[in-house]
N, C-alpha and C positions, 0 to 999 in steps of 0.2 A: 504494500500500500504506500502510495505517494505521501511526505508530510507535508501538512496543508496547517497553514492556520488562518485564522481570521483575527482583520486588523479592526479594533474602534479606538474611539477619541471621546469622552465624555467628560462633563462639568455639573458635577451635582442631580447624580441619577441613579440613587441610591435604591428608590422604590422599584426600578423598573430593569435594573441592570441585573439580579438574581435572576432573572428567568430567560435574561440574552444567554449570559454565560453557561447557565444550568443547557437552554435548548441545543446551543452550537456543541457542547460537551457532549451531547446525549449524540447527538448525529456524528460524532465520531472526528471533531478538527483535531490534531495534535496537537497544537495550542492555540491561546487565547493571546494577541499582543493590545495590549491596551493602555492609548495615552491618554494621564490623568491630567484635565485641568487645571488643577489646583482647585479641588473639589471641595470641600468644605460640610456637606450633609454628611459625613462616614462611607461616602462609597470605596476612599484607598483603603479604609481600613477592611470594609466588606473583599476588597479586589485581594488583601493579603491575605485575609485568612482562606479564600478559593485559593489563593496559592501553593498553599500549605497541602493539598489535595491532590492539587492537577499541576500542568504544567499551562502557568499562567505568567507571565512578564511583560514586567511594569516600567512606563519612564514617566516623567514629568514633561510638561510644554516650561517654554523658554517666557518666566513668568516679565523678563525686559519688554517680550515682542506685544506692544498696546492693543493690535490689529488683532483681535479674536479668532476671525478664519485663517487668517497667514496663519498661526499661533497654532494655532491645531490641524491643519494641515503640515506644517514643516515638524509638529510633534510626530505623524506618521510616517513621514519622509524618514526623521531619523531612527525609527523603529523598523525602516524596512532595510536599511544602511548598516544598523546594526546587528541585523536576525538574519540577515539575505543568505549567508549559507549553512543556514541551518534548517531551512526546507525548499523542497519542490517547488509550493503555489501556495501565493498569499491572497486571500479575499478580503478589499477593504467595505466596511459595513459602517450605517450607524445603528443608533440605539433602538431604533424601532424598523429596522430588517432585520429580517428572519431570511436566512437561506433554506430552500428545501426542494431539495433533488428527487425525482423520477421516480429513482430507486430507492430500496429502502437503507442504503449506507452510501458513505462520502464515497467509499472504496467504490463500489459499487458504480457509482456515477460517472468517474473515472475512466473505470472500465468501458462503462458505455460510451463515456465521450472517444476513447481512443478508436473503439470497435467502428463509432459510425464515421471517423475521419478517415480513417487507416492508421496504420503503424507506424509508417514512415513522415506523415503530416503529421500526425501527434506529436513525434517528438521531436520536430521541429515549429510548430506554434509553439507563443509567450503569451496567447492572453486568449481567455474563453469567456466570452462575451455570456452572463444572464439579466436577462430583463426583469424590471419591475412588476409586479401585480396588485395594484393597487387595493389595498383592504378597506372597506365601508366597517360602517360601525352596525348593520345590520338595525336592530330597535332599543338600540344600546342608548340612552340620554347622556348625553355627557359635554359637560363645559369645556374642560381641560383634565390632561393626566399628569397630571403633577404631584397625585397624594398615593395612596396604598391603591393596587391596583389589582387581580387575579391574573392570570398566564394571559398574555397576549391571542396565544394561539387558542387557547380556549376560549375564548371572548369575542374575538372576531370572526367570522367563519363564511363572511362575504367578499366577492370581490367585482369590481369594474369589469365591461364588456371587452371583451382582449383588441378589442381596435382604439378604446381609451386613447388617447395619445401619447401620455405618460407613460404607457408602458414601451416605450420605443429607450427611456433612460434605461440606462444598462449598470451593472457593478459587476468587474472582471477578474475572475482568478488570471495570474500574471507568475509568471515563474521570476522571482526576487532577485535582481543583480544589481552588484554596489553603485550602479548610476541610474538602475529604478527607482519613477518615482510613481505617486498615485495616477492612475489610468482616470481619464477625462471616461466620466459618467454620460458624456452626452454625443462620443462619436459615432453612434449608429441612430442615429436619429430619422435617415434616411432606409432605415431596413427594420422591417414588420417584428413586430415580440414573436418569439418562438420558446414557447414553455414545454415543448416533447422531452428534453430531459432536466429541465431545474427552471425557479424562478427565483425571485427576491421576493418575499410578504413583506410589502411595505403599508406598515399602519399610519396612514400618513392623515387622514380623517381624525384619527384620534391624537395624535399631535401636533393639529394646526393649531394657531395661535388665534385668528380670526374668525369670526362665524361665516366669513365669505370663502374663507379657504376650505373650514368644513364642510358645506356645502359644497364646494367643487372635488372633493375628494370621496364624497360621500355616497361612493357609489356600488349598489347591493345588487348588481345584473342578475350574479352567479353564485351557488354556494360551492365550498369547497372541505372538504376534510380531510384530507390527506394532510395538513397544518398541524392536527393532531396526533397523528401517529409517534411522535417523540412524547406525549405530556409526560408518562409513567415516569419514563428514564429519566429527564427533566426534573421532575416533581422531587424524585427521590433524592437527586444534585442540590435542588434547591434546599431542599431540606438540611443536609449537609452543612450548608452554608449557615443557616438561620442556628443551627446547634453548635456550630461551631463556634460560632460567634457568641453564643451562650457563655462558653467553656472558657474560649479566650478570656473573657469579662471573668468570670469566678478566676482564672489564674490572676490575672493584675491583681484582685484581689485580696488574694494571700500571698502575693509577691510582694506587696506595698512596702517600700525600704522606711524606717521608723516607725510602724505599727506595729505593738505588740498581738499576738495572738490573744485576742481575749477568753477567760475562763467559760465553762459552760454557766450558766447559771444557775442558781439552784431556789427560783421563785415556779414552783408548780403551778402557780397558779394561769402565769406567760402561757403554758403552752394549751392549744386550743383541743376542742374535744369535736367528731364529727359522725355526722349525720348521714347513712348508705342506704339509697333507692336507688331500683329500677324504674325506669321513663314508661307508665301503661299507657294502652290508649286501648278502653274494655281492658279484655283479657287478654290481650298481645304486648309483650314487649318489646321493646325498640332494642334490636339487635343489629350488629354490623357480620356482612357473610363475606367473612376475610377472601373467597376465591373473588367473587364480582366485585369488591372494595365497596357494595353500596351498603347504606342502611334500610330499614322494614320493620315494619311491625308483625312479629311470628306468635301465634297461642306457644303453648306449654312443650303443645306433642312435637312441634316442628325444632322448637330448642334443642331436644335431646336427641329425636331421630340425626341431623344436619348437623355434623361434627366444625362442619365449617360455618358453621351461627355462634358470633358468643354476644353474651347481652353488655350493653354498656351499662357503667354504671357512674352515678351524679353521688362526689361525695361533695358535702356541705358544710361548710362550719357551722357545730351548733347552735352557737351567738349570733350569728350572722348570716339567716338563713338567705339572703338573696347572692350570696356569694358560691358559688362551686365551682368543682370541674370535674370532668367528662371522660371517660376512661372504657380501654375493654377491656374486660374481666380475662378473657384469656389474649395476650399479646398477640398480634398479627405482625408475621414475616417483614411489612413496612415499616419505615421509620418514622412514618406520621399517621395520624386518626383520620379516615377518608370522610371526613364526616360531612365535607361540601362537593356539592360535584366540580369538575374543574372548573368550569367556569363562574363559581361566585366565591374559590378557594383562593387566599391572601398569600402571602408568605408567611404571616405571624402565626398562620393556623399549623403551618408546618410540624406538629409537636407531637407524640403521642399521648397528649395529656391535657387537655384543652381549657380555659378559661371557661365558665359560664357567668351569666347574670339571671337570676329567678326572681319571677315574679308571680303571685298571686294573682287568677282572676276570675273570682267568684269560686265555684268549685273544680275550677282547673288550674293551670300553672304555664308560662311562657317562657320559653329558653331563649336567651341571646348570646353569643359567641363574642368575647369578646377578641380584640378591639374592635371590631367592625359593626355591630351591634347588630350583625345579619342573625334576624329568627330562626333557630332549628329545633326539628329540623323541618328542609326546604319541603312547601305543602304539606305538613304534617294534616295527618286529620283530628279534629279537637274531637271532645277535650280529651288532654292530658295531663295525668294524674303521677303522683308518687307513688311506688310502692316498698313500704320503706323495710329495708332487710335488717337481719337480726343483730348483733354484736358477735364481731369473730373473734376465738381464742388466740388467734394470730394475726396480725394486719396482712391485708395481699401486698405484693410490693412496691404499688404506687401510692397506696396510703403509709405504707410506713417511710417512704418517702418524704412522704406530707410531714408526719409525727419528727421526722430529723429536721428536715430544712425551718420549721416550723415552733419548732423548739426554743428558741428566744422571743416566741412572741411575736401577732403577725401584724409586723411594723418595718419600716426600712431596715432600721436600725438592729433590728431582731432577725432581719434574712442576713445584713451583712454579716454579722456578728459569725453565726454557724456557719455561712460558708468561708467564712476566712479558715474558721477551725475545722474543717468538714476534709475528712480524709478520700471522700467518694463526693462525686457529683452526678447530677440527672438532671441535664440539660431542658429535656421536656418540662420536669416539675416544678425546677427553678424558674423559665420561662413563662408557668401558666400562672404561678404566686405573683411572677412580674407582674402583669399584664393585671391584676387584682391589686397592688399597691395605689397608694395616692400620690399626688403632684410627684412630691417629695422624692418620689424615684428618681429623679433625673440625677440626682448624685451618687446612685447606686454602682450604676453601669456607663456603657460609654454614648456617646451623643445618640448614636445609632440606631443603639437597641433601644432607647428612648423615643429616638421618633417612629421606629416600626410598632412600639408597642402602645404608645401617649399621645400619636398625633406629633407629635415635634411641638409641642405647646409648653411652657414653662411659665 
């Protein structure tokens, strides 16, 4: 297989850069090169810990040069100057193209491309022209994406009539040499889009700036799905990142030079005591069936016959009953709780151990996911009721999770406290207590996981 990577430039695209990197990873580039603006929301710190992972490599722009596109074009130039022999073919992208080939791997596509040129033209072309496909927002509402968003490719799943004219722009895999520089997007202007083996998913509707330009972008001819065939892989990347980024944060933590480890405490009274229901709705429980990743409401008989049903379950602090989170009783092979479908799934939801908010209403109850205050689950049928399970001689082991991390009290000051001295971490359960603290959290963790989990509000 040929090494390819893909080239971007970003400035403050923290929300939406988890699922470029997570989808191009999933389809198989060998690496990611990515010039940082001098970013500011936590995306270099999001880009180092992917690096820790993959093979991801990072430079800065030349923060002298005032001229913003110079600036981040001559950051790519010297990203390709510097990488150039170290692979095949470079694709320059930005943050809202998706590349996605014919076939179902990069190799693959390669393949094809060499097979329909010959053997002999293949390997002497330097630049493989794919065209744009314009993505509409299908019946999506939307102002601007600038906040927390779900997978692109899950989200969008329309596109422009292929005579569009837009889709005549191009972005060209190019074989790297130290006097390459970025390939003019706009020299085939005069030759028709040809999507028979790859195109670019350019969400470009959902990143214009003006409502005129949405409008002209906003175009739902055709559906497509082929966009989704990476989420899994993707998702599972993503997730990655979002825990990792957990982990990092508890290491600075207990790395902090001058803080002493503080003692455990010995005020019984701090640590909280909690509340375990099943989700009814009748006689059916809200189970998730780890092979389909979906959820469902199953009776009694289908739990036990269906090895691959396990019930979720809502523990709750007993003080504070509108507080919970969301769990299955037996783990599933993923590293997150599928508990939205792709397309209304965040990054913060990435966890297997999920924030809730409860509320009372009348003789039913309403679940909200936090952050995003999206009701689950999606179309439930009401009402839904608790059923509240008995006291176990043992905790399972996301509540006794709970009983560690939770152990000085559920207060910033009382997460910090344990995880500094906390010899085990659990990125999911740390994550879903985050996501349940007040303001106050911003000093907990790094800017980052703040604005993924708080809205970036202080």
């Amino acid at each position: 297989m040929p090494r390819t990577a893909a080239l971007l430039c970003i400035h403050n695209e923290a929300q939406r850069l988890p699922w470029w990197m997570a989808h191009h990873l999933a389809l198989g580039f060998s690496a990611l090169l990515v010039c940082d603006d001098h970013s500011t929301d936590g995306s270099r710190e999001l880009l180092t810990q992917a690096a820790r992972h993959y093979d991801i490599r990072i430079i800065e722009t030349d923060a002298q040069d005032t001229d913003a596109l110079h600036r981040r074009e001559a950051g790519l130039n010297s990203l390709i100057q510097r990488e150039h022999e170290h692979f095949d073919w470079m694709l320059p992208l930005a943050i809202d193209e998706y590349f996605l080939p014919t076939q179902a791997t990069l190799s693959a596509f390669f393949a094809d491309i060499e097979q329909h040129m010959g053997a002999e033209a293949f390997l002497h072309t330097t630049s493989i022209p794919v065209n744009w496909c314009i993505m509409g927002l299908g019946k999506i509402d939307t102002q601007q994406w600038d906040g927390p968003t779900p997978h692109p490719r899950a989200l969008f799943t329309t596109h422009a009539a292929e005579d569009f004219p837009d889709h005549r722009i191009t972005r060209d895999f190019f074989r790297p040499t130290a006097q390459q520089t970025l390939p003019d997007p706009f020299a085939q202007l005069q030759t028709p889009p040809d999507w028979s083996q790859a195109r670019i998913l350019h969400d470009a509707a959902a990143n214009s700036r003006t409502p005129q330009a949405r409008r002209y972008f906003d175009r739902n001819d055709h559906r497509i799905s082929e966009g989704q065939r990476y989420l899994p892989q993707s998702m599972a990347i993503a997730a990655q990142f979002l825990q990792g980024l957990i982990l990092s944060a508890c290491y600075t933590l207990q790395n902090q030079d001058g803080l002493e480890t503080p003692a455990p405490s010995s005020h019984a009274h701090k640590q909280p005591s909690f509340k375990r229901s099943h989700i009814r709705h009748g006689d059916s429980t809200l189970a998730l069936h780890k092979g389909h990743r979906k959820l469902g409401f199953y009776d009694a008989e289908a739990l036990q016959r269906d090895e691959q049903l396990t019930p979720l379950r809502l523990l709750q602090l007993a003080n504070s009953p509108n507080i919970g989170w969301l769990y299955a009783e037996v783990p599933s092979s993923t590293s997150y709780l599928p508990i939205c479908a792709p397309h209304a799934l965040h990054v913060t939801n990435l966890l297997d151990c999920l924030p809730i908010h409860i509320t009372s209403q009348e003789e039913s109850i309403q679940l909200k996911l936090l952050p995003t205050g999206q009701i689950i689950p999606e179309n439930a049928p009401l009402p839904l009721t608790l059923h509240t399970l008995p006291d176990q001689a043992t905790p399972d082991t996301i509540e006794a999770s709970f009983h560690h991390f939770l152990a000085e009290g559920f207060t910033v000051d009382g997460v910090k406290s344990t995880i500094r001295r906390s010899r085990w971490l659990s990125p999911s359960v740390i994550g879903a207590i985050y996501a349940h603290l007040p303001e106050e959290a911003h000093g907990l963790f790094s800017p980052i996981l703040y604005q993924l989990f708080h809205g970036g509000k202080r």
